[in-house]
N, CA, C and O atoms as a GROMACS GRO file, in nm:
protein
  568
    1UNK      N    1  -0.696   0.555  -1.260
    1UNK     CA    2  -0.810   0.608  -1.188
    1UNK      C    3  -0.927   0.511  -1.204
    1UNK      O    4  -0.974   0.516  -1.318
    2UNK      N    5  -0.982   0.431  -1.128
    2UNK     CA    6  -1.068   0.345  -1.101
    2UNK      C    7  -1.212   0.441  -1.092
    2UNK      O    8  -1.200   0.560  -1.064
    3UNK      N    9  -1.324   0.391  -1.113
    3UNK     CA   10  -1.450   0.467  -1.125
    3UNK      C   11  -1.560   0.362  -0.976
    3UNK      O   12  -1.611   0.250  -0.977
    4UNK      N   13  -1.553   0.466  -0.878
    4UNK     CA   14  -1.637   0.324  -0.808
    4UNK      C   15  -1.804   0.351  -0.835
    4UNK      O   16  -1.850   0.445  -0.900
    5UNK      N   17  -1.865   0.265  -0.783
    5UNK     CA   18  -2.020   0.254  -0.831
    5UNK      C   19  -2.111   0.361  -0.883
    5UNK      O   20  -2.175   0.370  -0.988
    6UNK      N   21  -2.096   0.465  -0.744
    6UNK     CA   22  -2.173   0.546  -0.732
    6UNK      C   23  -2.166   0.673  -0.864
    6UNK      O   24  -2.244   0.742  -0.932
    7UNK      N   25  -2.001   0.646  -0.844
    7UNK     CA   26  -1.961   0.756  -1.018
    7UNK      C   27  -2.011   0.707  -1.145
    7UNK      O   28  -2.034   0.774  -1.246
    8UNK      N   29  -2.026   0.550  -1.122
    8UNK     CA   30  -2.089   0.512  -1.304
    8UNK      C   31  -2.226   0.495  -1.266
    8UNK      O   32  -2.268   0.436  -1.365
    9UNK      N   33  -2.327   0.507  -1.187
    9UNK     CA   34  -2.434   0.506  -1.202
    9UNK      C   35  -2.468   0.646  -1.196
    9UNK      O   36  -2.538   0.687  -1.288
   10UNK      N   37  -2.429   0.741  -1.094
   10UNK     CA   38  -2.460   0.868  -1.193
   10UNK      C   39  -2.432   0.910  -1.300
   10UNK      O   40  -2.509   0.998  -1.340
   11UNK      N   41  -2.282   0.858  -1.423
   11UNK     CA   42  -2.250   0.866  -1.519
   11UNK      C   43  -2.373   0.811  -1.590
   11UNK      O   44  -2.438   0.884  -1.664
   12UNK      N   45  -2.407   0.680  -1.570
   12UNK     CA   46  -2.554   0.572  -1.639
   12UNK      C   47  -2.689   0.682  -1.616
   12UNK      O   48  -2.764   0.695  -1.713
   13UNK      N   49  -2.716   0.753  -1.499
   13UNK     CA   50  -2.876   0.795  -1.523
   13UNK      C   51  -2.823   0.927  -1.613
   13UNK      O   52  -2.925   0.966  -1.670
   14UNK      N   53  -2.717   1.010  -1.651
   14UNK     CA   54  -2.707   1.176  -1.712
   14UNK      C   55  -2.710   1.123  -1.865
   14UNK      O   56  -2.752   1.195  -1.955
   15UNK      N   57  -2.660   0.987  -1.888
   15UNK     CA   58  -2.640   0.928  -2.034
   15UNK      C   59  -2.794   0.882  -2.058
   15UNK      O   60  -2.838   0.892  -2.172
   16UNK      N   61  -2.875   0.836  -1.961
   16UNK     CA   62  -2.971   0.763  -2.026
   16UNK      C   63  -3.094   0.880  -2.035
   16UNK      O   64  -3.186   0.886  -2.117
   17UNK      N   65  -3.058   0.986  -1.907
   17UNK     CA   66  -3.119   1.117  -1.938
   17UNK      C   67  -3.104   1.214  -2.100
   17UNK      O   68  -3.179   1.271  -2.179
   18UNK      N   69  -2.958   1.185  -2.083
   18UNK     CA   70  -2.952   1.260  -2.235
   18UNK      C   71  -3.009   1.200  -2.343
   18UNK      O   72  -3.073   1.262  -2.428
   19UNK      N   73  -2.983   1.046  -2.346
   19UNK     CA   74  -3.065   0.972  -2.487
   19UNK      C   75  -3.222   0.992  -2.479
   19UNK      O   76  -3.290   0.991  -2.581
   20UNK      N   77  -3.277   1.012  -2.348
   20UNK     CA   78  -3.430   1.045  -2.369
   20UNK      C   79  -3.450   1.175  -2.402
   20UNK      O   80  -3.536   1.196  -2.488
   21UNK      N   81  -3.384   1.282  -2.347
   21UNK     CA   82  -3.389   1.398  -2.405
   21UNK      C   83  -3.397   1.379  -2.552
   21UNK      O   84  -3.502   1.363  -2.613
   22UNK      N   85  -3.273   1.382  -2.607
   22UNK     CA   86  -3.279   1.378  -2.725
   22UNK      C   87  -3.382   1.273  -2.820
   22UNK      O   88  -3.413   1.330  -2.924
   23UNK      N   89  -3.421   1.181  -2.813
   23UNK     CA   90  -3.516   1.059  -2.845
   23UNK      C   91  -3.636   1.174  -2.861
   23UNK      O   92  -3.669   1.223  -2.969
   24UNK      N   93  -3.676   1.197  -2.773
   24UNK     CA   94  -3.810   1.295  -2.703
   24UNK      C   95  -3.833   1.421  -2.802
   24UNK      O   96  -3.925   1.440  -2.882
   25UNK      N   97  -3.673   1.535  -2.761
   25UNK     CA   98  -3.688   1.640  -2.874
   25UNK      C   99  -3.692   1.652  -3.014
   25UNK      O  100  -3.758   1.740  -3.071
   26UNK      N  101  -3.605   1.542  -3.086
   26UNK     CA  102  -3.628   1.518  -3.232
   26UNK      C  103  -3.743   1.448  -3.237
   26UNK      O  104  -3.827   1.526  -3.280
   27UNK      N  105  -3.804   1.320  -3.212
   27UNK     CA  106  -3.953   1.302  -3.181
   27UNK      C  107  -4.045   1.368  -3.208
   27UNK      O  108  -4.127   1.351  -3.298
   28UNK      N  109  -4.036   1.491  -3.093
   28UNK     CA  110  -4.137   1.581  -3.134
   28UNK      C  111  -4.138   1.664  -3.222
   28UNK      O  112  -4.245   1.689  -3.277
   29UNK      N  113  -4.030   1.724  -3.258
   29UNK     CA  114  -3.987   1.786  -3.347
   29UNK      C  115  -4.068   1.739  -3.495
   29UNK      O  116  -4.143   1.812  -3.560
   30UNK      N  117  -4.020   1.560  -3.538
   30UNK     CA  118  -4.039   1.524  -3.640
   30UNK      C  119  -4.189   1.465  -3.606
   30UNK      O  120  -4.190   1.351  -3.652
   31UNK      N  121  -4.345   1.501  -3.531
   31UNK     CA  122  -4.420   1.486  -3.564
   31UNK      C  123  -4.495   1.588  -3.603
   31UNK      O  124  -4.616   1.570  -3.610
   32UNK      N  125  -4.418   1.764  -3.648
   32UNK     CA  126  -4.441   1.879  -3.682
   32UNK      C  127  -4.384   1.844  -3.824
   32UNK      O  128  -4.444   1.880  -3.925
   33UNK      N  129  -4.259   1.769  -3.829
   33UNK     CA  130  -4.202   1.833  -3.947
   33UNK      C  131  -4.237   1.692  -4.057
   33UNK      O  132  -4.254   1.732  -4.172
   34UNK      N  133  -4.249   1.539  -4.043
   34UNK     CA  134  -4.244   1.451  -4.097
   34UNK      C  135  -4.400   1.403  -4.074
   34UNK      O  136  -4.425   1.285  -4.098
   35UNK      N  137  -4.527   1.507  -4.021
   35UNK     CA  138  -4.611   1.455  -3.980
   35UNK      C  139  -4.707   1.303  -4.061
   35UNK      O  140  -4.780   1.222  -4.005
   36UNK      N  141  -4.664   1.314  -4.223
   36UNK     CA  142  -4.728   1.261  -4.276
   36UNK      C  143  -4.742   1.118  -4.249
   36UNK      O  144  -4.847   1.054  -4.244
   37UNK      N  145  -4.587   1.066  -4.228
   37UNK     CA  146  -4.506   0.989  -4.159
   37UNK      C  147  -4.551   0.919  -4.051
   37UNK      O  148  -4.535   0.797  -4.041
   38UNK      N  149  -4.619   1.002  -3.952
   38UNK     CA  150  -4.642   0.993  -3.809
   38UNK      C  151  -4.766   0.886  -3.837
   38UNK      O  152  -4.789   0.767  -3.815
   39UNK      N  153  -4.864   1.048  -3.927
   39UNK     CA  154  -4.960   0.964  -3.958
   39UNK      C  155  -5.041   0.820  -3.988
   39UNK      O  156  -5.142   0.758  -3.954
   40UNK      N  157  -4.896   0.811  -4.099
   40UNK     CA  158  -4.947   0.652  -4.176
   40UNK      C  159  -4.874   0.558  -4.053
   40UNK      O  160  -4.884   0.436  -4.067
   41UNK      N  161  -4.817   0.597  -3.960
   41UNK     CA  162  -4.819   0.511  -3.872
   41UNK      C  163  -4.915   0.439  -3.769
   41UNK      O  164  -4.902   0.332  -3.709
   42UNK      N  165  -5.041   0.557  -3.769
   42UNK     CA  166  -5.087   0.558  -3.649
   42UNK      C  167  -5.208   0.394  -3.654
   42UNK      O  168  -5.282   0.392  -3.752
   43UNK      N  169  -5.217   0.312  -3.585
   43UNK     CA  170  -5.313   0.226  -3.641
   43UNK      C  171  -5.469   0.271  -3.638
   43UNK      O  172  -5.526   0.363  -3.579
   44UNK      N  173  -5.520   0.153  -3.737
   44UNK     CA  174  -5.632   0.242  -3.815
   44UNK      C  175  -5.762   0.222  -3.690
   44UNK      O  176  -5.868   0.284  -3.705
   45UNK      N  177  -5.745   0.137  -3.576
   45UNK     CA  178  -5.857   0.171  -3.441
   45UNK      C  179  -5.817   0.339  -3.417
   45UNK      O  180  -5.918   0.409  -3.405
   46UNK      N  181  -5.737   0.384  -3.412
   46UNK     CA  182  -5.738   0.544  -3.335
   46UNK      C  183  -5.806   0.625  -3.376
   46UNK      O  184  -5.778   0.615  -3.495
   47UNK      N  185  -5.874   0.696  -3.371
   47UNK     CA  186  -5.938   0.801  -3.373
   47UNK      C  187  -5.881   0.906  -3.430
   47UNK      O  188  -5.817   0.962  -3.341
   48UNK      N  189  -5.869   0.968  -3.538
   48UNK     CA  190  -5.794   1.117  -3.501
   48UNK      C  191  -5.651   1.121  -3.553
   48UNK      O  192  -5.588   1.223  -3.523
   49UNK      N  193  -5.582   1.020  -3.632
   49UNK     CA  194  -5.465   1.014  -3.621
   49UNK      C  195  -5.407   1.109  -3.650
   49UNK      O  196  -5.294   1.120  -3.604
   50UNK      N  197  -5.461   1.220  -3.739
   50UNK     CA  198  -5.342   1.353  -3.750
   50UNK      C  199  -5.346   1.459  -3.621
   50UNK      O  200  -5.262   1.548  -3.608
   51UNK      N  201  -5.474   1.433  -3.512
   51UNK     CA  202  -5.496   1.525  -3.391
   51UNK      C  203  -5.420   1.422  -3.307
   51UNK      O  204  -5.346   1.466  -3.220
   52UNK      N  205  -5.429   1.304  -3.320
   52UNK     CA  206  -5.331   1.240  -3.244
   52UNK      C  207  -5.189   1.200  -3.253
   52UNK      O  208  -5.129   1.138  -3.165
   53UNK      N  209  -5.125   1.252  -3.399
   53UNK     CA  210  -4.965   1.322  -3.408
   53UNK      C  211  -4.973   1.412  -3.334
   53UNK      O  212  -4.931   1.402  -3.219
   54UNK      N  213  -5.030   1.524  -3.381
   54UNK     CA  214  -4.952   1.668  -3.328
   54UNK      C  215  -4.983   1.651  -3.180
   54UNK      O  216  -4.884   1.680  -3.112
   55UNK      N  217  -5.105   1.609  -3.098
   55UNK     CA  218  -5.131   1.586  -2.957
   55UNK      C  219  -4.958   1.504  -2.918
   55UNK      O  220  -4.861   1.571  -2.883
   56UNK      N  221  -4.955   1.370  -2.933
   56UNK     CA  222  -4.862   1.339  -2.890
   56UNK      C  223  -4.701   1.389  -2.916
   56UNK      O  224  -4.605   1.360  -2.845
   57UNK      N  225  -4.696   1.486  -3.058
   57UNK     CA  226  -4.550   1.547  -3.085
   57UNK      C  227  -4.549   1.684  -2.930
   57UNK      O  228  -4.452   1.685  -2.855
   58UNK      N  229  -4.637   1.759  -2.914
   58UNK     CA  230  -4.608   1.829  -2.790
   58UNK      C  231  -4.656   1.777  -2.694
   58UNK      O  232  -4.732   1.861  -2.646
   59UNK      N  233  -4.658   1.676  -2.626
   59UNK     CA  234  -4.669   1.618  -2.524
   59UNK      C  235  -4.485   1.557  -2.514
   59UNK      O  236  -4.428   1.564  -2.406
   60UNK      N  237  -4.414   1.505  -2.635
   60UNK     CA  238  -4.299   1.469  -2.656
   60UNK      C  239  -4.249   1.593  -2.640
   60UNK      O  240  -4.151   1.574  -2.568
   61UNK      N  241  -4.256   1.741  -2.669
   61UNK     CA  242  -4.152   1.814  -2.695
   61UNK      C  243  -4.180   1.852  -2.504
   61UNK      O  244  -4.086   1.862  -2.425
   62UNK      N  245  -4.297   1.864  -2.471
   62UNK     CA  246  -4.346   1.930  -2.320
   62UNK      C  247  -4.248   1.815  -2.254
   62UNK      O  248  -4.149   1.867  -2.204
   63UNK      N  249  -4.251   1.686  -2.242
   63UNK     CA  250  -4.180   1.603  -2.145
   63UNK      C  251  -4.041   1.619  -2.195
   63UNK      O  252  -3.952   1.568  -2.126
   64UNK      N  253  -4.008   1.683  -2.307
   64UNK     CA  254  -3.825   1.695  -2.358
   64UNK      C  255  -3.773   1.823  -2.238
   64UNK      O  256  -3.678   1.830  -2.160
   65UNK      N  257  -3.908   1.929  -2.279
   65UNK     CA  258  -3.792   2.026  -2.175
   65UNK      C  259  -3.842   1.996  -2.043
   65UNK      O  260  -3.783   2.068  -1.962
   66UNK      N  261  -3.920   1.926  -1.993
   66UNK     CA  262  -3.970   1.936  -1.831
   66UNK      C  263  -3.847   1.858  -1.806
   66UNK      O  264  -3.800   1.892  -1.698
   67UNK      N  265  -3.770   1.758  -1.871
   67UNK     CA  266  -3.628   1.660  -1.781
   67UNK      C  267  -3.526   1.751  -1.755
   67UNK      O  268  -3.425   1.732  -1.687
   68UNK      N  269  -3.572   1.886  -1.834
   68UNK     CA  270  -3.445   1.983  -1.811
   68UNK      C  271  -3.451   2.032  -1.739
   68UNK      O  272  -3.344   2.079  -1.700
   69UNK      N  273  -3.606   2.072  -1.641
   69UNK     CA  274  -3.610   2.133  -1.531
   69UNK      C  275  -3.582   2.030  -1.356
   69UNK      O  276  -3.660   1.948  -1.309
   70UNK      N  277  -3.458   2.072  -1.302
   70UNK     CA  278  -3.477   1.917  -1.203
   70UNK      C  279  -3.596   1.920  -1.151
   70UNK      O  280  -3.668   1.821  -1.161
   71UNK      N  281  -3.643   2.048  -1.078
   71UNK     CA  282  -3.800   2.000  -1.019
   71UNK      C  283  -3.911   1.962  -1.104
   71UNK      O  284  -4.028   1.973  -1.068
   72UNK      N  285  -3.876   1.918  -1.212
   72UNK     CA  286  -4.013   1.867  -1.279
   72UNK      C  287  -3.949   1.735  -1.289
   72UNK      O  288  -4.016   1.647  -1.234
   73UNK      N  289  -3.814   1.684  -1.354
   73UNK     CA  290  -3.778   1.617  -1.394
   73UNK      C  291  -3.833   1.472  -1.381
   73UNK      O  292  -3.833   1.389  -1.471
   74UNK      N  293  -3.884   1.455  -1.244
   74UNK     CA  294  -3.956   1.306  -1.230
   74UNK      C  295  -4.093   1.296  -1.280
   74UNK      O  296  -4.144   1.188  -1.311
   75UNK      N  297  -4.150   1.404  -1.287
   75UNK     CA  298  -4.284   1.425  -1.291
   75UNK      C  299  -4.279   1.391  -1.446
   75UNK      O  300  -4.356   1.302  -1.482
   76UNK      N  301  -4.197   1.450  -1.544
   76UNK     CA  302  -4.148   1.467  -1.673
   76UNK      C  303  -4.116   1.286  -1.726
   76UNK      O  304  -4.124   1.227  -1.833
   77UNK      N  305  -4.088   1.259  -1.625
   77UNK     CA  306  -4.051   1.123  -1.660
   77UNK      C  307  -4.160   0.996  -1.687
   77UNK      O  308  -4.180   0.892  -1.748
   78UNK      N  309  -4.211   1.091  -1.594
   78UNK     CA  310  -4.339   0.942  -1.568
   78UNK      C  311  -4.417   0.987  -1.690
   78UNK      O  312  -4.469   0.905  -1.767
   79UNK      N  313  -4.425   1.132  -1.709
   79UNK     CA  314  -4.539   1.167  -1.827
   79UNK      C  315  -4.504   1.064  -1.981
   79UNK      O  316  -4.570   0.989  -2.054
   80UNK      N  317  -4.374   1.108  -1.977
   80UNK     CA  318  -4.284   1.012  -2.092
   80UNK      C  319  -4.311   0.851  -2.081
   80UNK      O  320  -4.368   0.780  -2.163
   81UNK      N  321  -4.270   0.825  -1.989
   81UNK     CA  322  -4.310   0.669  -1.914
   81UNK      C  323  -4.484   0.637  -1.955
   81UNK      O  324  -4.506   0.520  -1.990
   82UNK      N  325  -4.548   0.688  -1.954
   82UNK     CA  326  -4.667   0.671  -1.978
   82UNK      C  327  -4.700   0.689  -2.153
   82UNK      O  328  -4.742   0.603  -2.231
   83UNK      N  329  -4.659   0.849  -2.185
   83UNK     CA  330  -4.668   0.830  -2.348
   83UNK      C  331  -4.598   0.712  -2.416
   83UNK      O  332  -4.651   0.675  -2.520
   84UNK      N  333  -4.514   0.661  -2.385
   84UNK     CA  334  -4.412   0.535  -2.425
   84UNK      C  335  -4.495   0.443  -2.457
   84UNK      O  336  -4.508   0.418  -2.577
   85UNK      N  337  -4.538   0.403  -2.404
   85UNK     CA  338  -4.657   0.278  -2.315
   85UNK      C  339  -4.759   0.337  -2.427
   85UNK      O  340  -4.763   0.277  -2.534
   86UNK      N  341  -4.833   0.439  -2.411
   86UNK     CA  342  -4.942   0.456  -2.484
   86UNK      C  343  -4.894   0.440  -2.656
   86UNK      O  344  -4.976   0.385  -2.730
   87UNK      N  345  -4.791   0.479  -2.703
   87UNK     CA  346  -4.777   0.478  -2.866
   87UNK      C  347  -4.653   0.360  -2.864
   87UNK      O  348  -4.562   0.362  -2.947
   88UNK      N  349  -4.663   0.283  -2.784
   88UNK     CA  350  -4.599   0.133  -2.804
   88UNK      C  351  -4.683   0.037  -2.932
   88UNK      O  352  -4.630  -0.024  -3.025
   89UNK      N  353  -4.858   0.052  -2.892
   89UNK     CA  354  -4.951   0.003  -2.994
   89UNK      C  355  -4.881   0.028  -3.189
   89UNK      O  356  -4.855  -0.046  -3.284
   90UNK      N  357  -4.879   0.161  -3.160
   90UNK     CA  358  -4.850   0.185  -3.314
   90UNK      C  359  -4.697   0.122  -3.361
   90UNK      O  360  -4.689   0.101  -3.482
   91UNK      N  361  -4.575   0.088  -3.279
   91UNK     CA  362  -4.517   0.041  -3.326
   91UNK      C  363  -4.521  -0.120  -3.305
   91UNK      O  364  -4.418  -0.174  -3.343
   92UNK      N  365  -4.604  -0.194  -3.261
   92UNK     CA  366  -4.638  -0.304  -3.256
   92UNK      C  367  -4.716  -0.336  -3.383
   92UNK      O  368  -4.686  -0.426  -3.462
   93UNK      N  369  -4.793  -0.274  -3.390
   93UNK     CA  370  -4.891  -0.268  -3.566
   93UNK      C  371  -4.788  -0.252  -3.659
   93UNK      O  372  -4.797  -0.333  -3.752
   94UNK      N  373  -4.681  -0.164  -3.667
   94UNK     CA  374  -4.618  -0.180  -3.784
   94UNK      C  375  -4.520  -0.313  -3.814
   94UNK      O  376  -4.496  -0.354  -3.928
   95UNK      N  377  -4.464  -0.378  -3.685
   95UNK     CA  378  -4.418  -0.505  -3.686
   95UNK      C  379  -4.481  -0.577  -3.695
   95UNK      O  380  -4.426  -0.686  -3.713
   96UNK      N  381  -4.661  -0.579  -3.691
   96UNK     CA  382  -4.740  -0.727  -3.747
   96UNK      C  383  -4.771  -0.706  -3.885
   96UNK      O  384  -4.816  -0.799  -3.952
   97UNK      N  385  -4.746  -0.553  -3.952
   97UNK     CA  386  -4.827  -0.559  -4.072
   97UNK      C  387  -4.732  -0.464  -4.210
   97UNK      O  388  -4.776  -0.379  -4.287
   98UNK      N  389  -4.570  -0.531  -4.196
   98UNK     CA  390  -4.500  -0.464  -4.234
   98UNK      C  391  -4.470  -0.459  -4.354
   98UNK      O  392  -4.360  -0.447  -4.407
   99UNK      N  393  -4.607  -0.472  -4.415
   99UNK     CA  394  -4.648  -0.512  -4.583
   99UNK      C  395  -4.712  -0.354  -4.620
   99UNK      O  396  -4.703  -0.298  -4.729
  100UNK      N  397  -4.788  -0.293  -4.477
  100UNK     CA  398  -4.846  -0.179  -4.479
  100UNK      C  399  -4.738  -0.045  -4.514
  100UNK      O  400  -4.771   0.070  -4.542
  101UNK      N  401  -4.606  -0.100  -4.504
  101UNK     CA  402  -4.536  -0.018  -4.435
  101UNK      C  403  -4.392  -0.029  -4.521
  101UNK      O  404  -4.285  -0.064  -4.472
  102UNK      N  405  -4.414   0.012  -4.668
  102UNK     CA  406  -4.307  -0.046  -4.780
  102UNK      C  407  -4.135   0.112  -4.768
  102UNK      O  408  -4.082   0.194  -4.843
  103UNK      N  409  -4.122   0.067  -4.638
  103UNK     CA  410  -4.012   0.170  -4.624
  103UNK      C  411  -3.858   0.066  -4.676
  103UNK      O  412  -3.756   0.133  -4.692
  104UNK      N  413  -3.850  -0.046  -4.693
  104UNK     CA  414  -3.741  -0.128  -4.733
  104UNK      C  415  -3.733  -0.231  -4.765
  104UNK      O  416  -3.834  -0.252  -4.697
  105UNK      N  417  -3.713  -0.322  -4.804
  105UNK     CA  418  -3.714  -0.433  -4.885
  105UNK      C  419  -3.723  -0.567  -4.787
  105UNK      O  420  -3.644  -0.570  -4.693
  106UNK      N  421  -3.812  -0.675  -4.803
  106UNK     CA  422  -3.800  -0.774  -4.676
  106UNK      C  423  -3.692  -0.847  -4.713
  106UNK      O  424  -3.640  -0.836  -4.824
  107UNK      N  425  -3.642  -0.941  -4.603
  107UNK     CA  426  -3.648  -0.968  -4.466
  107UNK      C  427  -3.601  -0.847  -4.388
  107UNK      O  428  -3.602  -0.865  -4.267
  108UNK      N  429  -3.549  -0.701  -4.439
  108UNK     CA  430  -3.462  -0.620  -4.363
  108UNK      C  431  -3.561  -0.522  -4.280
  108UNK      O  432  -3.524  -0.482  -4.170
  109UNK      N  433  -3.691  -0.482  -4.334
  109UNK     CA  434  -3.847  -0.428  -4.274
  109UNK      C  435  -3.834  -0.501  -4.186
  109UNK      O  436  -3.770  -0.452  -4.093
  110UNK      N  437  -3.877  -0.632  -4.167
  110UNK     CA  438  -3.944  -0.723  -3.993
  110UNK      C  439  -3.798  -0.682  -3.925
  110UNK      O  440  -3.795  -0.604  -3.830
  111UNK      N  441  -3.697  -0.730  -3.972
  111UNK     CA  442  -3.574  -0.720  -3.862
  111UNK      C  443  -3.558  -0.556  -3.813
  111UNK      O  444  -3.533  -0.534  -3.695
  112UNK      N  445  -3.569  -0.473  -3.880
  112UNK     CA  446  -3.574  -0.343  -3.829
  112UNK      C  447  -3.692  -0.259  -3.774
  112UNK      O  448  -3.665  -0.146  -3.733
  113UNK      N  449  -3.812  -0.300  -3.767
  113UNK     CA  450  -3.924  -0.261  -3.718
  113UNK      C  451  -3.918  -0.390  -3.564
  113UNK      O  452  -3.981  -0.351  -3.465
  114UNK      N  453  -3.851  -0.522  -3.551
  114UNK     CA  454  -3.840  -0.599  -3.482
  114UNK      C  455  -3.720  -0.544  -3.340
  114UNK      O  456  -3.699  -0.568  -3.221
  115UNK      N  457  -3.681  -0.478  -3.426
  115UNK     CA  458  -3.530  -0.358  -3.363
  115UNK      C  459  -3.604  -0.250  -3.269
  115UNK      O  460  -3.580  -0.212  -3.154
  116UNK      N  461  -3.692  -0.219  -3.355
  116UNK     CA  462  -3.766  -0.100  -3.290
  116UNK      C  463  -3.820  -0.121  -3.212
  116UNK      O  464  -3.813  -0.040  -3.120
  117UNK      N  465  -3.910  -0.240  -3.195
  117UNK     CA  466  -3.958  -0.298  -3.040
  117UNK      C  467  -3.854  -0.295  -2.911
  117UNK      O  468  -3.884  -0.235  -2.808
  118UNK      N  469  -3.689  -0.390  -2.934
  118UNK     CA  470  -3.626  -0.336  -2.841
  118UNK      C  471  -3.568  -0.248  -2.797
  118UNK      O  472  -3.497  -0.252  -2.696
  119UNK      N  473  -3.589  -0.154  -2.868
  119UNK     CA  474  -3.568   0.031  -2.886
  119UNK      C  475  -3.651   0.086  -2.784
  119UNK      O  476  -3.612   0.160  -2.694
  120UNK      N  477  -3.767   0.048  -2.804
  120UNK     CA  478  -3.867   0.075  -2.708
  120UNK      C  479  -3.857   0.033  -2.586
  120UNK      O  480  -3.880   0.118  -2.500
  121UNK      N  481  -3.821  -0.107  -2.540
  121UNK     CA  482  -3.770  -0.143  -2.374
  121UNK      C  483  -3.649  -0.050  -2.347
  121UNK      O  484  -3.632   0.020  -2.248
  122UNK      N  485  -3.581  -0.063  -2.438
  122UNK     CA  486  -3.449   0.029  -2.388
  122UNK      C  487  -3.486   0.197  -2.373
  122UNK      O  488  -3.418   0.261  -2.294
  123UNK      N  489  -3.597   0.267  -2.451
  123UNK     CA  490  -3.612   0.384  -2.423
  123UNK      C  491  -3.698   0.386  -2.250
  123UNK      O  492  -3.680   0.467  -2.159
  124UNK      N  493  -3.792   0.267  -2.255
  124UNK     CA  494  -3.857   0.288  -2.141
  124UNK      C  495  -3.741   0.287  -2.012
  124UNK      O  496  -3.749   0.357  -1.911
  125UNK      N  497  -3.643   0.198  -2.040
  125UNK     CA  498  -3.562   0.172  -1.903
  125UNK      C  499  -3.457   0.308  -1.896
  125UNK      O  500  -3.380   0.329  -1.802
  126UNK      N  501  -3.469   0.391  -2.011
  126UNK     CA  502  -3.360   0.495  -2.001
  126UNK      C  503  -3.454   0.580  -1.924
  126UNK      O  504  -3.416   0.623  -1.815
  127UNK      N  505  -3.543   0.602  -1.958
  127UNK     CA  506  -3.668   0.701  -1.879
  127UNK      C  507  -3.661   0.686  -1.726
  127UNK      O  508  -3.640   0.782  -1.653
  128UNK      N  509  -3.686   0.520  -1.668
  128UNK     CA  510  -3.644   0.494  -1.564
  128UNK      C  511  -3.539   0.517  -1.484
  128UNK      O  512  -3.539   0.560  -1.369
  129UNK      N  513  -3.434   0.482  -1.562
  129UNK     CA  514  -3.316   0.532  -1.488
  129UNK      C  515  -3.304   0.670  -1.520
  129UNK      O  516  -3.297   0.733  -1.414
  130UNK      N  517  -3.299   0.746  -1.620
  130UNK     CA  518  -3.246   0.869  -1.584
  130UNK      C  519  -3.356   1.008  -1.485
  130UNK      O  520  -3.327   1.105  -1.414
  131UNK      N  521  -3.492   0.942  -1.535
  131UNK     CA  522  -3.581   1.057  -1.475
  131UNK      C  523  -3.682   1.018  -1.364
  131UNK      O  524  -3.760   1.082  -1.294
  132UNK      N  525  -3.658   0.921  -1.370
  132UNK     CA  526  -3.774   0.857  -1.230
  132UNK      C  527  -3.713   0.807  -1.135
  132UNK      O  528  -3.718   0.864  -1.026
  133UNK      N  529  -3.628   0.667  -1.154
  133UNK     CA  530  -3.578   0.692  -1.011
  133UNK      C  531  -3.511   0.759  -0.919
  133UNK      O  532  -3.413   0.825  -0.955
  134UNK      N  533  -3.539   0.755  -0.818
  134UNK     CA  534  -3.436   0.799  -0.712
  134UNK      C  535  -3.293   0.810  -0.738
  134UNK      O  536  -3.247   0.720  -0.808
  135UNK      N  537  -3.222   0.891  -0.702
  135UNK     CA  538  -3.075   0.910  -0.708
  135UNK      C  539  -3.017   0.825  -0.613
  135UNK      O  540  -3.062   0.828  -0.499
  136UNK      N  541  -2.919   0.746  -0.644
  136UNK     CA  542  -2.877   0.720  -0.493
  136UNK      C  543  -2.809   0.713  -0.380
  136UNK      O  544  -2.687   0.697  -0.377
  137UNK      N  545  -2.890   0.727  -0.270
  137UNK     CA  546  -2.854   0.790  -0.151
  137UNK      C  547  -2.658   0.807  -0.102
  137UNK      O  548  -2.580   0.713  -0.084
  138UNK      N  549  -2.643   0.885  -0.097
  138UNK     CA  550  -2.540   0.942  -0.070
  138UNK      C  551  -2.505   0.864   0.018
  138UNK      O  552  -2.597   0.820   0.087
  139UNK      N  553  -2.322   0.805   0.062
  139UNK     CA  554  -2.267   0.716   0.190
  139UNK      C  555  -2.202   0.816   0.231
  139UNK      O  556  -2.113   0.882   0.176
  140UNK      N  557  -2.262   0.825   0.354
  140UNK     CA  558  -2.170   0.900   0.499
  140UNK      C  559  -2.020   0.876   0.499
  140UNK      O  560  -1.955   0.774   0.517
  141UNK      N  561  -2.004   0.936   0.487
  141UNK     CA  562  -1.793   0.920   0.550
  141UNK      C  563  -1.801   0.895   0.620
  141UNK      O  564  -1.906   0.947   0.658
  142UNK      N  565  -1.730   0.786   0.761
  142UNK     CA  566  -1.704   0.728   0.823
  142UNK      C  567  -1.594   0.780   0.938
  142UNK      O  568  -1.554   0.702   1.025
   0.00000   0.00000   0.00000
């Protein structure tokens, strides 16, 4: 049984939907439950950093269930698409200053906070594909 296009790219946006789901709901989850965590992440320009955990943990849990609703689902996406983008800063600060940040022993800190940066393109492009773009267009039978 051969899989033609259209079956693995809807297979590709329900997988990259589910990894943002899930990314999103434990996320938010763990800026209720690990807030302290969140905290010492946040860099020290922000304002607010423990109003700006819990702000951004339900904004994460609000865009977790809106992908579940299809009529929100794009709308849900872009919100995500945008929080992404906005708390990209804080994990960029912890890869310039990963002396701040004594969770493991170096060289294995830069390479895994360095990880987490492409964690982040890959969460943004899962967002893309699974909740923002377009589906695509259905081929007429002939």
């Amino acid at each position: 049984m051969s899989l033609d296009r259209d079956t693995l790219h809807a297979f590709a946006g329900k997988a990259a939907l589910g990894f943002v789901f899930i990314w999103f709901l434990l996320g938010g989850i763990g800026h209720f439950t690990a807030t302290a965590f969140f905290i010492g992440i946040v860099p020290p320009w922000v304002p607010y950093p423990e109003m700006a955990v819990y702000v951004s943990g339900v904004f994460e849990l609000l865009g977790a269930a809106g992908l579940l609703v299809p009529q929100w689902r794009r709308r849900a996406g872009i919100a995500l698409f945008a929080l992404t983008l906005c708390v990209t800063p804080a994990n960029v600060h912890m890869w310039l200053h990963p002396e701040l940040f004594p969770l493991m022993p170096e060289p294995w800190l830069s390479r895994v906070l360095g990880f987490r940066l492409v964690v982040q393109v890959f969460l943004l492009y899962c967002i893309w594909q699974g909740a923002i773009r377009s589906p695509a267009p259905a081929v007429a039978a002939a």
